[in-house]
N, C-alpha and C positions, 0 to 999 in steps of 0.2 A: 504494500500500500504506500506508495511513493507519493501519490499525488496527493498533498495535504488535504485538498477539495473534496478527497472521496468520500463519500458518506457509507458506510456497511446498507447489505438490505436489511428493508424489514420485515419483518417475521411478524402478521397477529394471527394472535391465537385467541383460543376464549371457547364458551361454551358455543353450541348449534343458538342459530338466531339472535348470536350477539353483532353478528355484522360485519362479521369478517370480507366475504365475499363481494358484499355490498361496498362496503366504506374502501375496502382496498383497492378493488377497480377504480372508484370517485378519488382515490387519493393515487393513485399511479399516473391515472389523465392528469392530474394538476399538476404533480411533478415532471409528466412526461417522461415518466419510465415503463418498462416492462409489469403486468402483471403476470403473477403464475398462480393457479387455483390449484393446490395438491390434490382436492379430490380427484381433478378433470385427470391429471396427469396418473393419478392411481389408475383408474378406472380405464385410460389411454392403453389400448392393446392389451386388454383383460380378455378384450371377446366378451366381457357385459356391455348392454346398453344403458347402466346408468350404476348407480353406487348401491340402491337398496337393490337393483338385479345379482350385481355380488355377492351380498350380504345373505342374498337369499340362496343361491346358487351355490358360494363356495362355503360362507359363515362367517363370522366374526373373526377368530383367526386366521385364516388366509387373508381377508381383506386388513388387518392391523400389518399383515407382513409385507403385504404389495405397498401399502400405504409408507412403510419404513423404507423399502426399497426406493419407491418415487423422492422420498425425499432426500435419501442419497442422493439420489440421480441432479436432485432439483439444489441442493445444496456443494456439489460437486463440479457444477455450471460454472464457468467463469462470467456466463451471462447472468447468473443473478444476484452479483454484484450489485447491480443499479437497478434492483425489481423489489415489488412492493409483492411479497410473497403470503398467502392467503391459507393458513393451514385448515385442513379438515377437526371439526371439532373434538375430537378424540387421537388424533396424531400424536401427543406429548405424551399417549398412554401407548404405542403402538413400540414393539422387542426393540429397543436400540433408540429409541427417537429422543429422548431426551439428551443423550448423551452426546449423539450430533448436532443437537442446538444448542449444548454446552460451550461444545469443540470450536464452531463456528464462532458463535460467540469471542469465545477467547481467540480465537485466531482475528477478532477483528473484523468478520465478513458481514455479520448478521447483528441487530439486534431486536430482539424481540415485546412487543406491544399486544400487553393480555387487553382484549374489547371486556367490560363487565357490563352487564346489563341484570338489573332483580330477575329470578324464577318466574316469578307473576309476570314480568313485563317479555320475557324470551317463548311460554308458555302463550299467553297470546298471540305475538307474532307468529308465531308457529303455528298456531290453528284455523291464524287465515292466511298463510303463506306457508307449509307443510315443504315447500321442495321436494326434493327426492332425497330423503332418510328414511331410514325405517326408525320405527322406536325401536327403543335400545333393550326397555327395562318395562314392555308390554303395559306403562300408564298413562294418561291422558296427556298432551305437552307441558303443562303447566307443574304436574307433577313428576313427569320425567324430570324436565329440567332444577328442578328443585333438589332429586337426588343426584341428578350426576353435578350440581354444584356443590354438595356435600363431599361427595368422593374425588372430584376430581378441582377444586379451584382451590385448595392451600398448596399442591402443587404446580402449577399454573401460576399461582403468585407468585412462589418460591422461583422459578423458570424466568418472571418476567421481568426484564428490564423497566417498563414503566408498564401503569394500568392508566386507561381510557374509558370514561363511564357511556355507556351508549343507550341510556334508558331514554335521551331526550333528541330535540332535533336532531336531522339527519347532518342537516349541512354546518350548525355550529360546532356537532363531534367532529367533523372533516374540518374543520376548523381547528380544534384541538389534536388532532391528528397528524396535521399538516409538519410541524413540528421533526416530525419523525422520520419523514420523507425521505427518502435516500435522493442527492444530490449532485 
């Protein structure tokens, strides 16, 4: 990293319907960088047509492993460097993936921005905007996301370089986002 200019990419991570996918794209256009979606890239030459076809198809474990794999791949890039990288909401739980966003990290490549949003507020979004996930934990959104932010976001915080609250406007969180841009 020679060029003092450079800014590492950034990595958000966060529960499903925090807004990763969303905010990252709106913050990649404004910096005018690359974005990369790890799902799209998991799911990239599975021979599934979408992520809960995997899920469904190969299971939970396979897809955590393809998902670790993609992220090598996507962390190994010299091109994303200058990309505003968009992880799938359970990637920091997926055999090895913490450890490579550690690594990154310390190597200076990456830094990482947890999106937080309340259960109650990820939970609605989710039930009028569903995507393509499966439920994880067979309960409604509102209650899904309430446990896997039990299980999974002192982890996640522990992981994150900064936290970003995404409960309210779209464009003032991109705003506060903005910040983090890779440059």
């Amino acid at each position: 990293m020679g060029d003092l200019h450079h800014r590492p990419a950034t990595v958000l991570i966060g529960l499903r319907g925090s807004g990763k996918t969303t905010l990252g794209r709106l913050l990649a256009a404004r910096a005018r960088v690359p974005f990369i979606d790890l799902d799209d890239r998991t799911v990239a030459g599975s021979g599934h047509a979408s992520v809960s076809a995997m899920f469904r198809a190969a299971g939970e474990p396979a897809f955590r492993a393809a998902e670790a794999r993609a992220l090598a791949e996507v962390l190994a890039d010299p091109a994303c460097g200058r990309a505003v990288i968009a992880l799938g909401g359970g990637t920091p739980t997926a055999p090895g993936a913490r450890e490579m966003l550690e690594a990154a990290r310390a190597q200076g490549r990456i830094r990482i921005v947890l999106l937080d949003a309340a259960p109650a507020v990820l939970g609605a979004r989710l039930a009028v905007a569903p995507g393509d996930r499966p439920l994880l934990l067979g309960a409604n959104f509102a209650e899904e996301a309430a446990l896997l932010a039990e299980r999974r976001m002192p982890a996640y915080r522990a992981l994150a370089d900064a936290t970003v609250t995404t409960d309210g406007d779209t464009a003032a969180t991109l705003e506060r986002l903005l910040k983090f841009a890779p440059g």
